[in-house]
N, C-alpha and C positions, 0 to 999 in steps of 0.2 A: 234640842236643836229644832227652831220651828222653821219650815219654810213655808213656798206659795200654795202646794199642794198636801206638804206632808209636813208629822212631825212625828220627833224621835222622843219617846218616853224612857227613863232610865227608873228599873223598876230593880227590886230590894226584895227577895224574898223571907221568908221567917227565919229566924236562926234553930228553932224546934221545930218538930213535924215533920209527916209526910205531906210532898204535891209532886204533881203531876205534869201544872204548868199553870198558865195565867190565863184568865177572861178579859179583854180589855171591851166598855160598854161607851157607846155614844151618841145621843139620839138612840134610832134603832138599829144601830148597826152594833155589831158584837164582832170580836175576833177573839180567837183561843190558840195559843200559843203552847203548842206541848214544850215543856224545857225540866230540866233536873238541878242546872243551873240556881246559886245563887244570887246570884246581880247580874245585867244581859238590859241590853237596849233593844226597844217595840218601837219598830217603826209605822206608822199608822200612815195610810198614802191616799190618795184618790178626795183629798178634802179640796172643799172649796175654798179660795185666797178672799182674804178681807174678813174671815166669820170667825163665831167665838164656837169654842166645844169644850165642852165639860163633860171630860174621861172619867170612867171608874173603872176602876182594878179588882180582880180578886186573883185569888191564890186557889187550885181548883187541886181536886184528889176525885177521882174516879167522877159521880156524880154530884160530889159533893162542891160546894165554893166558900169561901171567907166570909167575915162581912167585910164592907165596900171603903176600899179606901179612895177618898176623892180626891182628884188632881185638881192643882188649882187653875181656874179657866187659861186656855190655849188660844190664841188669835192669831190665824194665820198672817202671813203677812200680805200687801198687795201686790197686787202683777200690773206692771206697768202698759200703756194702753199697745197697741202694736199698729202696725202701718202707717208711722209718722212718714206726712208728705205736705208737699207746697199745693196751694192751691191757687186762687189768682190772682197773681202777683203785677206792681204795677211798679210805677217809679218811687212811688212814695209809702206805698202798703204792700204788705205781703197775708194772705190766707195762710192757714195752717189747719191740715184737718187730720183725720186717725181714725182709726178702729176704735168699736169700744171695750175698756179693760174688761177682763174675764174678773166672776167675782163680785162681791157686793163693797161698796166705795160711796163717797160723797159727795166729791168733785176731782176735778183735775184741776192741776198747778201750771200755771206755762210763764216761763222765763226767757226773757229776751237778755242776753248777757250781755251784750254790746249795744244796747239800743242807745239812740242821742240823748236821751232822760235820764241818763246813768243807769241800774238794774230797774227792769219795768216788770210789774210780776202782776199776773193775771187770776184768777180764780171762775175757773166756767163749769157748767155742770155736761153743758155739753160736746160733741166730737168734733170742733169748730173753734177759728179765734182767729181775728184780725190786727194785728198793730198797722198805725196810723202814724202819720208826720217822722219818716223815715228818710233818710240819703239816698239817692239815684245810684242805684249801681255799686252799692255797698252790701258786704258778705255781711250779714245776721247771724248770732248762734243762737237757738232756740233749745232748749230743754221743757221737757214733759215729764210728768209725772203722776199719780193716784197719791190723793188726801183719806183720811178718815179717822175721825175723831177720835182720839184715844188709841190710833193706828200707828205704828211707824209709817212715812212713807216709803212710797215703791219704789225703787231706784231710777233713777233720769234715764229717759231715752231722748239722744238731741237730735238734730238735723240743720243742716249750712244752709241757708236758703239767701243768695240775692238780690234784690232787685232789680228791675231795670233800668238801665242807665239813659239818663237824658237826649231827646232826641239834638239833634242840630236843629238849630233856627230853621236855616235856608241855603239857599246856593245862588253862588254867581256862576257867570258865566259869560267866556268870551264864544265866539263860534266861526267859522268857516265853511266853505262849500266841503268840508274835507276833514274836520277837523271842529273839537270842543274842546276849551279848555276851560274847570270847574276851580272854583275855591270856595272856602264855606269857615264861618267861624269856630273857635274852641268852643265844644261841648262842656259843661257845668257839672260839677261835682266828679265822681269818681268814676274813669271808664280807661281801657288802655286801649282802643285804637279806632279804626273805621270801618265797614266795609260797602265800598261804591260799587254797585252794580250797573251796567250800560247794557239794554237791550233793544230789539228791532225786531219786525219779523223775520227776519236770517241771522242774528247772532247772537250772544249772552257771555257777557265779562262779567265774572266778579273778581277784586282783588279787594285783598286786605291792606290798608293802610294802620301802621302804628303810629301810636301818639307821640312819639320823637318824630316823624317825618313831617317835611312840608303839607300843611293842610290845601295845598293844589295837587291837579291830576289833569294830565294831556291824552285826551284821545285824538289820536290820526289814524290817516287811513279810511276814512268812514266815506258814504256814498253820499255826494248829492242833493239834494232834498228830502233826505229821508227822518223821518219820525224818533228818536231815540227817546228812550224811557231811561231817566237816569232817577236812581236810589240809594240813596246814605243813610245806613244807622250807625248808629254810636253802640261799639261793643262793650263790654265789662266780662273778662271773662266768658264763659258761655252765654252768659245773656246779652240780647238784643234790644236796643230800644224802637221804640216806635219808627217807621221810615218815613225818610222825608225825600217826596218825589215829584222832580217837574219833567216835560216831555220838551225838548228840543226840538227842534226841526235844523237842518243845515240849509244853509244857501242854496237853492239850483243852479247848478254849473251852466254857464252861457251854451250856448250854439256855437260849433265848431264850422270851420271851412266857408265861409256863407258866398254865393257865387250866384253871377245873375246872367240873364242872357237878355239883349234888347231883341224884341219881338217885333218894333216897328219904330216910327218914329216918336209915339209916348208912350210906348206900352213896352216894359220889362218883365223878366219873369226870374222871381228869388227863387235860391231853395238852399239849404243846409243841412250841415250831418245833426241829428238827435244826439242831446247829451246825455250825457248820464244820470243813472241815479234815475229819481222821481219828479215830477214837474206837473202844474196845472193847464200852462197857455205858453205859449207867447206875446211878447206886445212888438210889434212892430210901429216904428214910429220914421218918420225921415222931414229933411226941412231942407232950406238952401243955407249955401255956408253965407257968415257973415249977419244972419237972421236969426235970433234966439227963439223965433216963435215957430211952432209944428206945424207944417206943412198937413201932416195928416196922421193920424193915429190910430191902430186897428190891433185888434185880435185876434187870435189863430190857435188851432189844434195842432191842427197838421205844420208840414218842412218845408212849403212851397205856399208862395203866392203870386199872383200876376196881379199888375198895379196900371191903372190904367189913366191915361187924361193926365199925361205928363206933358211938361212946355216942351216943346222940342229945343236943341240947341243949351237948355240951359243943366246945369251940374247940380245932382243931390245929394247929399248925405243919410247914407241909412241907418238906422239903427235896430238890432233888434236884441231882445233882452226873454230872460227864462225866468215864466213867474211860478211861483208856489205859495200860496196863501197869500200871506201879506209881503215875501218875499221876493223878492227880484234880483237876477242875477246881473254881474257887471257890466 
């Protein structure tokens, strides 16, 4: 019985004679086995896996030994490598690395059992290995093992490893002073669902969308002119793929209540409540009715202004609007 560390000799003593017990020699190591026994199994332990030893026997009586019966050479067997794990994995390739086997060996064996090339089998010497031109987001079976010439091999150690699943293109998107609404295409190859993330500096949504539901998503509720950070990846299982992320901004909500007081016979004076949410300016704008063209155009910080070198007698129309970036509210 040989294993990775030890093996079992089945030893035969004389049918005449006295002994005492057995000598078992190999290299320098020796063991003596007191026994009265005639046939009894020596188990010999602490060997190194992958090597040859070539035991000799005697039969021992006080100080006395046999001559050397020789066994024929013993080869342990190998120990398979330990701490199979993933390493960097992408959409298309996955790393594979490990420990290295205990023992003397010649290479390692790594099998990809599912791979798209039908069985892909690898031969490396070292604790490393990459396959190449693999499916997005498909479970891999990998087996590992120790080679050596004239060796049995070492029994497989496997590991699941998948890769990551295809990111999404892009996203659309509708928007509101209040409100986003996202759609984005079918992801590629194998994955089962989404997960959209919506953040700001005051909140964080994630939800998981699966891949039977509508590939849209309605956020409401949202403030203003404010900045959202919106991120989709494509799940598979526990793995993620790459995120794909654009930064919205909403609408700025108009000016609320806007009321004016005439100060004189051309001079008015605006002011209005602050709306919400976030904003850069104001544009105040006003014209005469029936005239498409602007009377006068201005900018503003602040909720008031006094407007001056008005025709007396005649009717204006005001306008004013809440800007943020390139956006402008109604």
């Amino acid at each position: 019985d040989i294993q990775t560390h030890s093996t079992a000799l089945y030893v035969v003593m004389p049918n005449i004679g006295l002994f005492d017990g057995v000598i078992v020699t190999y290299g320098v190591e020796n063991k003596r086995i007191p026994t009265s026994k005639r046939d009894f199994n020596v188990t010999i332990e602490k060997l190194t896996p992958g090597e040859e030893y070539k035991f000799a026997v005697h039969s021992s009586s006080g100080n006395m030994k046999s001559k050397t019966y020789r066994v024929p050479v013993v080869k342990t067997c190998l120990v398979p490598p330990t701490n199979l794990r993933e390493g960097k994995v992408t959409e298309t390739s996955l790393e594979l690395l490990w420990d290295k086997a205990e023992g003397y060996f010649n290479q390692y064996e790594v099998i990809c059992i599912n791979c798209d090339r039908q069985l892909v089998v690898q031969k490396v010497k070292r604790e490393h290995i990459v396959f190449t031109k693999l499916t997005p987001g498909k479970l891999y079976n990998i087996s590992l093992r120790t080679e050596k010439e004239n060796y049995q091999d070492s029994i497989p150690i496997k590991q699941l490893i998948r890769t990551l699943p295809s990111p999404v293109e892009y996203l659309n998107y509708n928007k509101t002073s209040d409100s986003i609404t996202l759609s984005w295409p079918e992801a590629a190859y194998v994955f089962d669902g989404y997960n959209l993330t919506v953040s700001s500096k005051s909140m964080h949504h994630v939800v998981e969308i699966p891949f039977t539901r509508s590939r849209t998503y309605h956020y409401d509720k949202l403030m203003p002119g404010i900045a959202y950070s919106i991120t989709i990846e494509t799940t598979s299982a526990t793995k993620k793929s790459h995120p794909t992320t654009i930064t919205i901004t909403t609408y700025p909500e108009p000016p609320e209540d806007l009321q004016f007081v005439e100060l004189d016979e051309n001079t008015v004076y605006l002011y209005w409540k602050l709306p919400r949410g976030d904003f850069d300016i104001f544009e105040l704008s006003y014209y005469l009715p029936g005239i498409n063209e602007t009377t006068d155009r201005t900018t503003l910080r602040g909720n008031n202004i006094k407007i001056k070198d008005l025709i007396p007698g005649i009717e204006y129309v005001f306008q004013i609007k809440t800007v943020k970036g390139m956006d402008a509210s109604e």
